[in-house]
C-alpha positions as CSV (number, residue, x, y, z in Angstrom):
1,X,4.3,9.9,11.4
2,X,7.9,9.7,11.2
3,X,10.8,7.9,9.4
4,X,13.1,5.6,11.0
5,X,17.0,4.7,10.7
6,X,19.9,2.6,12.8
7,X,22.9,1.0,12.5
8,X,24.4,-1.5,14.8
9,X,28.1,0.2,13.5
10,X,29.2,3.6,13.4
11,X,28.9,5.1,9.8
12,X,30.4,8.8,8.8
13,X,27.3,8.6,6.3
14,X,24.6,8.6,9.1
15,X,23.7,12.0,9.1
16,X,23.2,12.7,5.2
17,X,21.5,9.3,5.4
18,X,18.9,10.9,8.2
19,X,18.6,14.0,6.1
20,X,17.2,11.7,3.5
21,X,14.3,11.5,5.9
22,X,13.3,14.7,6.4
23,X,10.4,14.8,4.3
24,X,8.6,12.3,6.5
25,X,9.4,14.3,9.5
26,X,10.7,17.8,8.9
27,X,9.5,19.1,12.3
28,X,12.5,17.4,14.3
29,X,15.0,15.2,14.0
30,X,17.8,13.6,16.3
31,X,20.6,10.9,16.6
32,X,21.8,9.1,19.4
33,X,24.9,6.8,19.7
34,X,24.9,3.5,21.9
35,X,28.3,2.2,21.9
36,X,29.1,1.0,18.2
37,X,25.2,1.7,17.8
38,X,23.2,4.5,16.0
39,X,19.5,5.7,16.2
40,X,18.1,8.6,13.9
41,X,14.4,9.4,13.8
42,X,12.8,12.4,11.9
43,X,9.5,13.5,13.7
44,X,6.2,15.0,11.8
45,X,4.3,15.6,15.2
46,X,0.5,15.3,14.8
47,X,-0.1,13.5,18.7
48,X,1.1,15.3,21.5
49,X,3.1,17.9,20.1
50,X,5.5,18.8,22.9
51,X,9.2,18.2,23.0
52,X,8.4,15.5,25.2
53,X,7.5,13.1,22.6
54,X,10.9,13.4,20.5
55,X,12.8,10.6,19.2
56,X,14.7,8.5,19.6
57,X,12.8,8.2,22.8
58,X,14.8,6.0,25.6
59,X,13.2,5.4,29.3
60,X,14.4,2.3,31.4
61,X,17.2,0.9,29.1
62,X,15.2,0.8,26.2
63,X,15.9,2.9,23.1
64,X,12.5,3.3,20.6
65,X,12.1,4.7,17.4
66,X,8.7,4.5,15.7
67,X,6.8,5.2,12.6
68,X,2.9,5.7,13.0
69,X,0.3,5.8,15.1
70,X,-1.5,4.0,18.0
71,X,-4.8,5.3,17.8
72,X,-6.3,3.3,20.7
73,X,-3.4,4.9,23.1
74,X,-5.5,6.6,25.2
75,X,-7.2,3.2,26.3
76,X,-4.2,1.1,26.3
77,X,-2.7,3.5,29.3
78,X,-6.0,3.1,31.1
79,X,-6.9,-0.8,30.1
80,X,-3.4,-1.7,31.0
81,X,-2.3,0.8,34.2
82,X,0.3,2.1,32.2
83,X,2.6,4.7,34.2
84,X,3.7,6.9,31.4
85,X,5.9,10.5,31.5
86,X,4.7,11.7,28.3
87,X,1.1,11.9,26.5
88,X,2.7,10.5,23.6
89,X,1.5,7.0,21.9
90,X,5.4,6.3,21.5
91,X,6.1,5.7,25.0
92,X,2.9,3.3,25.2
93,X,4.9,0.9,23.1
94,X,8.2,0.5,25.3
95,X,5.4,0.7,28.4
96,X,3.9,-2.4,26.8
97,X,7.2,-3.8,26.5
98,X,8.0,-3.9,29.4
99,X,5.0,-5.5,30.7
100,X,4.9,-8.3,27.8
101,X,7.9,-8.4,26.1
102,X,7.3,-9.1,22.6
103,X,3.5,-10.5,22.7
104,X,1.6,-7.2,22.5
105,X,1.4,-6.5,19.1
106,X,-1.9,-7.3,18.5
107,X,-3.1,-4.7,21.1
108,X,-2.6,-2.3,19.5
109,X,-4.8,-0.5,16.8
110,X,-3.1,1.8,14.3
111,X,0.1,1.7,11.4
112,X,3.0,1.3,12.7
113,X,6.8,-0.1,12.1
114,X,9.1,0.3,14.8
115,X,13.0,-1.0,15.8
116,X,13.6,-1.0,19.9
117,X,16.4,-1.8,21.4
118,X,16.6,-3.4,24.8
119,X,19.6,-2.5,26.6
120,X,19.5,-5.1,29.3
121,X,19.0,-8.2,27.0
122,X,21.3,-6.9,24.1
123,X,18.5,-7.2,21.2
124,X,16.9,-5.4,18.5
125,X,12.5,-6.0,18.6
126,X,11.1,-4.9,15.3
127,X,8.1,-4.9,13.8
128,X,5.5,-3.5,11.1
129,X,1.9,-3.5,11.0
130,X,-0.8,-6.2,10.1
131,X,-1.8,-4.8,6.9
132,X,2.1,-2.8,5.7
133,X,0.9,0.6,5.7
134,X,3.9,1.7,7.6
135,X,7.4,0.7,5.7
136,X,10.3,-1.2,7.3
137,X,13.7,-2.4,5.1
138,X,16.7,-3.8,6.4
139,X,20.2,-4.9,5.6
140,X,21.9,-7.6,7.5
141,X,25.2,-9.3,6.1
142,X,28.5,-10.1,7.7
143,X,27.5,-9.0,10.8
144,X,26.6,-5.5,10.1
145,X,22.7,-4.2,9.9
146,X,21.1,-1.4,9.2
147,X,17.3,-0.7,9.7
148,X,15.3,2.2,8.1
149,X,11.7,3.9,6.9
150,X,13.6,4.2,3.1
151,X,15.6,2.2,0.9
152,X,17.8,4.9,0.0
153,X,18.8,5.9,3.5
154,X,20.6,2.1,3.7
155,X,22.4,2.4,0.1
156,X,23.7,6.0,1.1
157,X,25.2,4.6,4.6
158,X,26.2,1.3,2.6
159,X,28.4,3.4,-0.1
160,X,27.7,1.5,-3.0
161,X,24.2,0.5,-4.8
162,X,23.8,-3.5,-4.5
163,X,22.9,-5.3,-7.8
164,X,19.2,-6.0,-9.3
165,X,17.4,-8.2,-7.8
166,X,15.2,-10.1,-10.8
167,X,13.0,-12.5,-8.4
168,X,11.5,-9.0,-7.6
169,X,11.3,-7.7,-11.4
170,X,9.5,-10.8,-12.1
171,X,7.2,-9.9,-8.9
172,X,6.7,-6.3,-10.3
173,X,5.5,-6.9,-13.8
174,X,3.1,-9.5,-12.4
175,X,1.6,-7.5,-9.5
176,X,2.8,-4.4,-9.9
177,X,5.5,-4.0,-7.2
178,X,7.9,-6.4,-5.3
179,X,6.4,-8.2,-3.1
180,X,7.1,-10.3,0.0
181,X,10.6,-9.5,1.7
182,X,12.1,-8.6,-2.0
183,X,13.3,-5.1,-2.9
184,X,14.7,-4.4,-6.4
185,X,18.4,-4.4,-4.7
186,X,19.8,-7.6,-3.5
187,X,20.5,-8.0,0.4
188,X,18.1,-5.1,1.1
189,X,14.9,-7.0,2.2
190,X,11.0,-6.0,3.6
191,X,10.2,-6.7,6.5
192,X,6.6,-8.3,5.8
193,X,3.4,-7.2,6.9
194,X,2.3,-8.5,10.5
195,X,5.5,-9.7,11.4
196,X,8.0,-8.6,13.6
197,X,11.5,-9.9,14.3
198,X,14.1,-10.5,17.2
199,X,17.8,-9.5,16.4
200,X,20.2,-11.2,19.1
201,X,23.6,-12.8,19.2
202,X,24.4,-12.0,15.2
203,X,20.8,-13.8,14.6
204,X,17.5,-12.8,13.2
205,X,14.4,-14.8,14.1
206,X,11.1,-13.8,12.5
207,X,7.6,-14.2,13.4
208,X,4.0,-13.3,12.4
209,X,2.0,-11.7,14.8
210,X,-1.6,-11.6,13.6
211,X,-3.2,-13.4,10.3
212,X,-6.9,-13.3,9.2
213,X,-9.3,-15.3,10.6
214,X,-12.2,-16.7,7.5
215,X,-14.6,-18.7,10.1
216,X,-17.8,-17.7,8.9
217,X,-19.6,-16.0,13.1
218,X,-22.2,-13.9,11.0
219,X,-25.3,-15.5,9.3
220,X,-27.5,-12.8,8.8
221,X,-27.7,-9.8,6.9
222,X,-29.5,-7.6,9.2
223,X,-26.5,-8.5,12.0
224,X,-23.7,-8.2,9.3
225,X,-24.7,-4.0,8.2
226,X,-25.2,-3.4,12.4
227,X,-21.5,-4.4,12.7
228,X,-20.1,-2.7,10.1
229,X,-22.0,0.1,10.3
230,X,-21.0,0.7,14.5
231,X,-17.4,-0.5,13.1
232,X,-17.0,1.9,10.3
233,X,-18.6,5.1,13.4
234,X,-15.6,3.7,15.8
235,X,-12.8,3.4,13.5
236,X,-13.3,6.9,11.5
237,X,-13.9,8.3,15.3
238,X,-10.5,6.9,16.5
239,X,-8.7,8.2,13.3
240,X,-9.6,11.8,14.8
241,X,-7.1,11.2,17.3
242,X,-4.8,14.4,16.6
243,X,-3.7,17.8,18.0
244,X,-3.7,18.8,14.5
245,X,-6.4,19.5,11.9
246,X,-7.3,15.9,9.7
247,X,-8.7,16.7,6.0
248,X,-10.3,14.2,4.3
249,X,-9.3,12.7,0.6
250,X,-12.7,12.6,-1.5
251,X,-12.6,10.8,-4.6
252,X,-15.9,11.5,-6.1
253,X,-16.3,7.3,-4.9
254,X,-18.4,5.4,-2.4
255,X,-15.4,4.9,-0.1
256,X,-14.2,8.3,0.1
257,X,-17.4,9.7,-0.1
258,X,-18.5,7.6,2.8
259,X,-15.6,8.0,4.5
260,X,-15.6,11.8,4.5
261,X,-19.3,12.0,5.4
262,X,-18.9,9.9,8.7
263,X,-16.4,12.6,9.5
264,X,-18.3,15.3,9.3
265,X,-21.3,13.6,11.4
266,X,-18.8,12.6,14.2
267,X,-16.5,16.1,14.2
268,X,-20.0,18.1,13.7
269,X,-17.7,20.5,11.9
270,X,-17.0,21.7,8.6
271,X,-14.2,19.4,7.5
272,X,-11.7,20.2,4.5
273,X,-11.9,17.7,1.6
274,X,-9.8,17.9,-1.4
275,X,-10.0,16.2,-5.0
276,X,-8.4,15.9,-8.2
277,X,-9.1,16.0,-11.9
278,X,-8.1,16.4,-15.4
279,X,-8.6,19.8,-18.0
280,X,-9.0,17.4,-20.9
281,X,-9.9,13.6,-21.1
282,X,-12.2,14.4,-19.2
283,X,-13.7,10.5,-19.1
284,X,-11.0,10.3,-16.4
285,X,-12.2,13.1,-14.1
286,X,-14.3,12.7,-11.3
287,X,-14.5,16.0,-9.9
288,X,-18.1,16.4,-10.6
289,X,-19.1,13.3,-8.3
290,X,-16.8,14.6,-5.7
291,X,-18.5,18.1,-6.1
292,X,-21.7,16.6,-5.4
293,X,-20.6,14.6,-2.2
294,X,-19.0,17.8,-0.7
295,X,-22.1,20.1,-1.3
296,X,-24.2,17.5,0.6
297,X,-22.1,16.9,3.6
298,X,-20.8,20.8,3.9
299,X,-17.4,20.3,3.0
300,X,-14.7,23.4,2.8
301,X,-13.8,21.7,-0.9
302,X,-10.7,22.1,-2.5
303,X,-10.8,20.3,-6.0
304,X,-7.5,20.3,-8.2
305,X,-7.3,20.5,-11.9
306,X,-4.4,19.1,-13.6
307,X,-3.3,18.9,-17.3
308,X,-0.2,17.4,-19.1
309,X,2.4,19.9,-18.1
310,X,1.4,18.9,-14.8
311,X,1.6,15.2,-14.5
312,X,5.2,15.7,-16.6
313,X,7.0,18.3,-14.0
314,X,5.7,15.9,-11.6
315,X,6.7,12.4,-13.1
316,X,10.6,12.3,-12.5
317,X,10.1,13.6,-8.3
318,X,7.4,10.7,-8.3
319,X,9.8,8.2,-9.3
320,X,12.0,9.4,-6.7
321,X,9.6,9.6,-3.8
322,X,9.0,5.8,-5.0
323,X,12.1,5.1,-4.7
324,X,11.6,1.5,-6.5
325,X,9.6,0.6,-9.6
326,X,6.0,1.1,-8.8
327,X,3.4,0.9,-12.2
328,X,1.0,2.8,-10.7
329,X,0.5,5.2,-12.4
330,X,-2.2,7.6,-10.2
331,X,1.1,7.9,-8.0
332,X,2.0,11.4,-10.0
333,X,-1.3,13.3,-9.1
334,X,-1.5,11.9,-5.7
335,X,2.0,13.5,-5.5
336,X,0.3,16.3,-7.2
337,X,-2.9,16.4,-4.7
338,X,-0.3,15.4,-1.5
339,X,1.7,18.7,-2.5
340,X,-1.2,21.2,-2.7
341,X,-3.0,19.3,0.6
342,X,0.5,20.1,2.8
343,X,1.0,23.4,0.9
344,X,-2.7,24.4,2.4
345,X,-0.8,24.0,6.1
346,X,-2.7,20.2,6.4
347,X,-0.8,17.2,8.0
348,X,-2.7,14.4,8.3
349,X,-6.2,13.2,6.0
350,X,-8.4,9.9,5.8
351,X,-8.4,8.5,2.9
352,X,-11.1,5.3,1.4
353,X,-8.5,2.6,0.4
354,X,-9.5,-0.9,1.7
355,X,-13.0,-0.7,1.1
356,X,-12.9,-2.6,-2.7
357,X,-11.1,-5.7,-1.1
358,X,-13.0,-6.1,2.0
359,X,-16.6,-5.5,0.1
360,X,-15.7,-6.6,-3.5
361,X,-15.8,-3.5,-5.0
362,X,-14.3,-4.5,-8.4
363,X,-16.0,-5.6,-10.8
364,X,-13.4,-8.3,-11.1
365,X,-14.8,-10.1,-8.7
366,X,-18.2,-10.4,-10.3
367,X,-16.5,-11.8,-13.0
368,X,-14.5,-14.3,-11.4
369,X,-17.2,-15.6,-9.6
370,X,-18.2,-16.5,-12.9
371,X,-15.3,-18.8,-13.7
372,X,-15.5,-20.2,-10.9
373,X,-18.7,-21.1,-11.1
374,X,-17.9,-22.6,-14.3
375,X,-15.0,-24.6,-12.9
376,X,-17.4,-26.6,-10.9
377,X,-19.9,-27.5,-13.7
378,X,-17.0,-29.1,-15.8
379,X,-16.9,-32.9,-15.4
380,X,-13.6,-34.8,-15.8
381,X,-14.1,-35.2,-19.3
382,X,-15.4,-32.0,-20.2
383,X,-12.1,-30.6,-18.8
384,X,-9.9,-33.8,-20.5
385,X,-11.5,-32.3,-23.7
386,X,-10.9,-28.8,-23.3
387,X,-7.5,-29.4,-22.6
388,X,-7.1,-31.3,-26.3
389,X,-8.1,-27.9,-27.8
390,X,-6.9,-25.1,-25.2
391,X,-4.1,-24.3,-27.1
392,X,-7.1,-23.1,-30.4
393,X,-9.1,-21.1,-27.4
394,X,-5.5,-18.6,-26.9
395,X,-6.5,-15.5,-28.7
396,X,-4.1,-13.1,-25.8
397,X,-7.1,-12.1,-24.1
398,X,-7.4,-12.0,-20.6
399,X,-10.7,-14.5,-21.3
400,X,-8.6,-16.9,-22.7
401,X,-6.4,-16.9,-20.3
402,X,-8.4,-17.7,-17.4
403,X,-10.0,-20.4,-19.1
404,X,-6.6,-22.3,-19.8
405,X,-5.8,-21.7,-16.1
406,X,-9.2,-23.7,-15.0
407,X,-8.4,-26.2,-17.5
408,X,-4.9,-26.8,-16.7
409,X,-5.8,-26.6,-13.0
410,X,-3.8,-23.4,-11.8
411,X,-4.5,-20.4,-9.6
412,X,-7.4,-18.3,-11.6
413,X,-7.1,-15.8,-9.3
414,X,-3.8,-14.5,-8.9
415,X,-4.5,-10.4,-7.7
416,X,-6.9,-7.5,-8.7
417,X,-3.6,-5.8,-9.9
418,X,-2.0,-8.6,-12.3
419,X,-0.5,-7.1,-15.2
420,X,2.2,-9.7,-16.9
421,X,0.2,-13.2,-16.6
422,X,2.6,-16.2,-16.9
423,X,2.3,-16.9,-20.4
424,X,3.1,-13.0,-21.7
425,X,5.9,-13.4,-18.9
426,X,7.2,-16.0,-20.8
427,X,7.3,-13.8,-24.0
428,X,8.8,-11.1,-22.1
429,X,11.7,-12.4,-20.6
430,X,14.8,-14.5,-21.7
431,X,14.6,-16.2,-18.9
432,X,11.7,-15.9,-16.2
433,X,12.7,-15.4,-12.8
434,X,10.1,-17.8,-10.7
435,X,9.2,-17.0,-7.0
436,X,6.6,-19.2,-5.0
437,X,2.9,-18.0,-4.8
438,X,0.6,-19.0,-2.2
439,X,-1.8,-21.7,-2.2
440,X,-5.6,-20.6,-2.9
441,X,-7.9,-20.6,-0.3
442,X,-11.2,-22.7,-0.8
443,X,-14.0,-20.3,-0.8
444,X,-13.0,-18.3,-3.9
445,X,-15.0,-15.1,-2.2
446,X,-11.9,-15.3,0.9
447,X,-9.3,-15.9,-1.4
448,X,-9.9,-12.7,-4.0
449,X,-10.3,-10.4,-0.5
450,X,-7.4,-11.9,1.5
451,X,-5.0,-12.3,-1.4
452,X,-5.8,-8.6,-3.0
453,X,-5.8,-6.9,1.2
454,X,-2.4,-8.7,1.1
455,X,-0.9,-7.9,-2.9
456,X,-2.9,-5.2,-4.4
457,X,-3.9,-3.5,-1.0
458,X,-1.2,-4.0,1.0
459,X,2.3,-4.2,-1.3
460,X,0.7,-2.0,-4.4
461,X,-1.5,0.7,-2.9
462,X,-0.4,1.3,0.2
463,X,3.0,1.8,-0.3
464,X,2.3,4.0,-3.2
465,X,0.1,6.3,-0.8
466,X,2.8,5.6,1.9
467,X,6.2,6.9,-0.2
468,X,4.4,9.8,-2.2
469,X,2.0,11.1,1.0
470,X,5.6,11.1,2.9
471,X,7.4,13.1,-0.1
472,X,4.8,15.6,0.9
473,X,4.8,15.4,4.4
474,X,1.7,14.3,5.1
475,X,-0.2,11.2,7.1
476,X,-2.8,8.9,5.3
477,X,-4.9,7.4,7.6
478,X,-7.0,4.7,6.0
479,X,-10.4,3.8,8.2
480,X,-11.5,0.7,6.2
481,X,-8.2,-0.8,7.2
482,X,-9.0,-1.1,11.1
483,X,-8.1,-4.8,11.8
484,X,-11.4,-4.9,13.9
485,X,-13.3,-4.2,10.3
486,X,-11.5,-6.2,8.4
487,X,-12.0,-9.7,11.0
488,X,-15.6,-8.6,11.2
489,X,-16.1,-8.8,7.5
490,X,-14.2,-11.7,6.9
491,X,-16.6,-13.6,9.2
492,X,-19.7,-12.3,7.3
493,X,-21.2,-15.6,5.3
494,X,-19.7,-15.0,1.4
495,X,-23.2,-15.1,0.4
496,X,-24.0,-12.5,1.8
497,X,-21.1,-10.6,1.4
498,X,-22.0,-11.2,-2.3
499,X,-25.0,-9.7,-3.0
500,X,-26.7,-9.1,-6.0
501,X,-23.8,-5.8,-6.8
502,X,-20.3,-4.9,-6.3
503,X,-20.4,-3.5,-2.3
504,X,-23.4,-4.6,-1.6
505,X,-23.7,-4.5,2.2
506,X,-21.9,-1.4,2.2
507,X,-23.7,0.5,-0.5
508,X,-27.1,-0.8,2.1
509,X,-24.8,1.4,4.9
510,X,-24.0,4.6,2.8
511,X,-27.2,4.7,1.3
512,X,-28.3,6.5,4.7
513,X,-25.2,9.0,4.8
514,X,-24.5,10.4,0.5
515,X,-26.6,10.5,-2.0
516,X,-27.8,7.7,-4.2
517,X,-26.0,9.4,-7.4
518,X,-23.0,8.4,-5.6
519,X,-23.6,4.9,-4.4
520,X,-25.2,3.9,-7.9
521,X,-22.8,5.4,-10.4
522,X,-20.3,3.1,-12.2
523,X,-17.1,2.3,-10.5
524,X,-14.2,3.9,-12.0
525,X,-10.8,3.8,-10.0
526,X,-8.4,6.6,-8.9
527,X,-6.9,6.9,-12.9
528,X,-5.4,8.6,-15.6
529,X,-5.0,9.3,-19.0
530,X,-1.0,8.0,-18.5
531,X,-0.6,6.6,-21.7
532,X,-2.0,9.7,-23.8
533,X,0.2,11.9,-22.1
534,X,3.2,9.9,-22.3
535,X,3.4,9.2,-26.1
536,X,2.5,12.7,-26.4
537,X,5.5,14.0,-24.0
538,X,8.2,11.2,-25.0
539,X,7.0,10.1,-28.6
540,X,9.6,7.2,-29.7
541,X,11.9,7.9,-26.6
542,X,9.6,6.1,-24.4
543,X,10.9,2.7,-26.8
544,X,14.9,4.0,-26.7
545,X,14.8,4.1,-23.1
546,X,13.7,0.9,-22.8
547,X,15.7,-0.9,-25.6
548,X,18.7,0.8,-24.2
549,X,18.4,-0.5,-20.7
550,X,17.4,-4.0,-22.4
551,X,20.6,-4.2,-24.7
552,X,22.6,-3.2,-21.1
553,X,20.7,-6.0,-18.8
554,X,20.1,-8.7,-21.6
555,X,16.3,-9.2,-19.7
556,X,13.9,-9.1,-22.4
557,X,13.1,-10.2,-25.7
558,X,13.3,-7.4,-28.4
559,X,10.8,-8.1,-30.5
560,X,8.3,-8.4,-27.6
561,X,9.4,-4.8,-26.3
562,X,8.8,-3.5,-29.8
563,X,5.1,-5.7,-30.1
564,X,4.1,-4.0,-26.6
565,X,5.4,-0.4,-27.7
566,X,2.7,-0.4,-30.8
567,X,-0.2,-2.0,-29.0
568,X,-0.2,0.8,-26.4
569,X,-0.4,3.8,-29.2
570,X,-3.8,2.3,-29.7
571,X,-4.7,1.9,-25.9
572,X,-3.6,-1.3,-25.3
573,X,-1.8,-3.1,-23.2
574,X,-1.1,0.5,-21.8
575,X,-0.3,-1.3,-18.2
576,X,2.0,-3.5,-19.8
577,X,4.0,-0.7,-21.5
578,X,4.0,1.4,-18.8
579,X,5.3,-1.2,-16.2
580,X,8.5,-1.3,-19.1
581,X,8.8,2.1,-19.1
582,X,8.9,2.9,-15.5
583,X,11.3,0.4,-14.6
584,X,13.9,0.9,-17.8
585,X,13.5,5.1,-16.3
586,X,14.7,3.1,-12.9
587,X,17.8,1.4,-14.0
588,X,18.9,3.6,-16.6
589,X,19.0,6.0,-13.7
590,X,20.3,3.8,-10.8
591,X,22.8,1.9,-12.6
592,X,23.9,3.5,-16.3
């Protein structure tokens, strides 16, 4: 687990720019100069940990530097008679390089982004993994490029900060982060998940390496928990693949809980777990249920208790490590957790994320479902007649709003992490920026997994866990999120995917592995109590701040700002605030 940088210029600012990344590998870093060409690479060793497996790694006229890791390494050498120098899973991708060129992507299992350069040929090959876990940005514009594992590496070698981009602001207070190839600054893109590109002759050409497959191969129950379960025993199994001790995040949740009791049964060891929780609102706190899971798996358990004080000393540095606008708000004690877990002398942990998107975990979905079902009951003139009196049915609840979308025929289902929906977007700004969404797929089940593993799993989540695990110098590895999981359960039949609860086929696995008060306790999400704790901290100041930053940037309406502000000192629209807040704290910071 590393972070990334190059330029295809020479830059006086490189090296302050590579010192940015130390947090992601403080164990080593180097530069090496091609020409008019620069390569930096900070290393946080967890496979093979001899000098040996240092980058920026270069054999045969090829220069690599990667972020990740390849947990099926091992078997790659063997499958594909690799002759490798080192027992590192870097030197497997220029091996496999050199044998395919740029078509063996999808051979390999694990997070990764990398940039190589191929000497010979006089190109850049870069790429990022199928689901994002790994980050990749880039700047390319009058001929000059620069590649790198952080956003702010690229604006300190650029010299200046580039302007707002507002097709992502619209993005964020929708979904709760950019999405796509936008980043908040203008000319500074993403490279997307499961895509890589080829840079050659002042040209970039992009392509997507891997997409998910919905054709339904399993039609039975009994075949469907088999697979999973002999998936779930292999992935957690390869995620072991260190030369350094792996912990285990444990939420006090199915996921993690599962998750961390497969580890134990594999490893036959006592394994270190670690959770947190609050001193007070104690509706948030899950420590109990993750006390429970650890006593009956063995665990060495190290739950954290956090107040106020805490989540406020740690609020500004969380912002940083996020280095964009990100309104998730269980990013400050998982920067809180992260700090303690690398503090204990811990580099790498699994953690449970995935497992609500792939086995409709939130109760959303239940919900949903609903409407949908509803959509297909309505007969041409039901709906003709609804639509004469949608407009009496708005009351700005989310109810309300779902049913105007069936009516007027638009996406209902949009993410699991939606904040702003179109109409409040509309109230909020002067002027919406628009962007294109994706067209729904037919089997609502497909479309609420695929869209929320793509938007809420794999631009919201993971790069939260990403940016903040990294501050702390630590790896996340995420089981649920091997791709050979995630094809197998998108060919399950929906139906039975369904079930008659949220997780139903794997709450029929765990049952076997943690107890049943864990499995049939209500769902409740990594949270917080954010909003208490800010208008406590920040009283009207929360407001200023974000009136002064809309009286400099002209975005929003006023009054709006000052509706939002009120509902959320009675608990509402707490997201919506929030999202506001975080992003004013942004630009007031960046650019005033």
């Amino acid at each position: 687990m590393c972070g990334i940088l190059g330029t295809n210029f020479l830059t006086s600012n490189f090296d302050e720019a590579l010192k940015h990344l130390n947090n992601r590998g403080p164990d080593f870093n180097k530069k090496i100069q091609l020409e008019e060409r620069l390569f930096g690479h900070t290393r946080l060793s967890i496979i093979d940990l001899d000098d040996e497996a240092n980058q920026p790694m270069v054999f045969d006229d090829i220069i690599l530097v990667f972020n990740g890791e390849i947990y099926n390494y091992k078997e790659l050498i063997e499958e594909e008679n690799l002759q490798c120098k080192t027992a590192s899973d870097t030197e497997v991708i220029i091996r496999l390089y050199q044998k395919y060129k740029e078509d063996f992507l999808n051979k390999l299992n694990g997070m990764f982004s990398f940039a190589l350069f191929d000497i010979k040929e006089n190109k850049y090959f870069c790429a990022r993994d199928r689901y994002g876990k790994k980050p990749f940005f880039y700047y390319f514009k009058d001929g000059k490029f620069i590649f790198s594992s952080s956003i702010q590496s690229i604006i300190k070698i650029l010299g200046t900060i580039p302007s707002l981009n507002k097709v992502a602001l619209s993005q964020y207070v929708q979904y709760f982060v950019s999405i796509g190839e936008n980043t908040f600054y203008k000319d500074i893109e993403a490279l997307e998940a499961s895509t890589y590109f080829v840079f050659k002759n002042n040209e970039i050409s992009k392509k997507k390496f891997y997409k998910i497959n919905t054709y339904k191969k399993i039609k039975t129950e009994k075949e469907a928990l088999e697979g999973i379960e002999d998936l779930l025993f292999k992935s957690v199994e390869s995620r072991l693949v260190s030369d350094v001790e792996v912990g285990s995040l444990l939420s006090g949740g199915i996921d993690s809980s599962l998750i961390s009791a497969l580890y134990s049964k594999i490893s036959g060891k006592k394994i270190n777990t670690f959770s947190i929780g609050y001193d007070e609102y104690k509706n948030y706190c899950e420590l109990d249920y993750a006390k429970i899971t650890a006593e009956h798996i063995n665990s060495n358990h190290t739950p954290v208790t956090i107040g106020k004080s805490d989540f406020i000393e740690y609020f500004e540095d969380t912002l940083t490590a996020l280095e964009e606008p990100h309104a998730d708000s269980a990013a400050i004690p998982l920067n809180i957790l992260t700090n303690k877990i690398h503090k204990m002398g811990i580099k790498t942990v699994l953690s449970g994320e995935g497992s609500d998107e792939l086995f409709l975990g939130y109760d959303n979905y239940a919900k949903f479902l609903g409407y949908y079902d509803f959509e297909k009951t309505l007969s041409q003139g039901q709906n003709e007649f609804l639509n004469s009196i949608i407009s009496a049915l708005q009351n700005n609840t989310k109810e309300s709003e779902y049913l105007r979308r069936i009516v007027k025929k638009q996406t209902l289902y949009n993410s699991f992490g939606e904040i702003y929906s179109n109409i409040q977007k509309k109230k909020l700004f002067k002027k919406v920026p628009t962007f294109k969404s994706e067209k729904p797929k037919k089997d609502p089940v497909d479309w609420m997994s695929y869209i929320d593993l793509k938007i809420w799993l794999g631009e919201a989540l993971l790069s939260k866990v990403d940016r903040v695990s990294m501050r702390n110098s630590l790896e996340v590895r995420t089981p649920f999120l091997d791709y050979r999981l995630v094809d197998f359960v998108f060919s399950i039949d929906s139906n039975i995917k369904v079930g008659d609860t949220n997780k139903y086929l794997l709450k029929k696995i765990a049952s076997k592995y943690i107890p049943e008060t864990i499995i049939n306790r209500t769902k409740k999400g990594f949270n917080s109590p954010f909003n208490e704790w800010i208008h406590s901290e920040y009283k009207e100041s929360i407001l200023d701040t974000i009136l002064k930053v809309n009286s400099e940037t002209n975005l929003f309406n006023e009054e709006y700002l000052k509706h939002i502000y009120q509902l959320s000192k009675n608990r509402k629209f707490k997201q919506h605030l929030w999202t506001i807040f975080i992003f004013s704290k942004w630009y007031k910071k960046t650019y005033l």
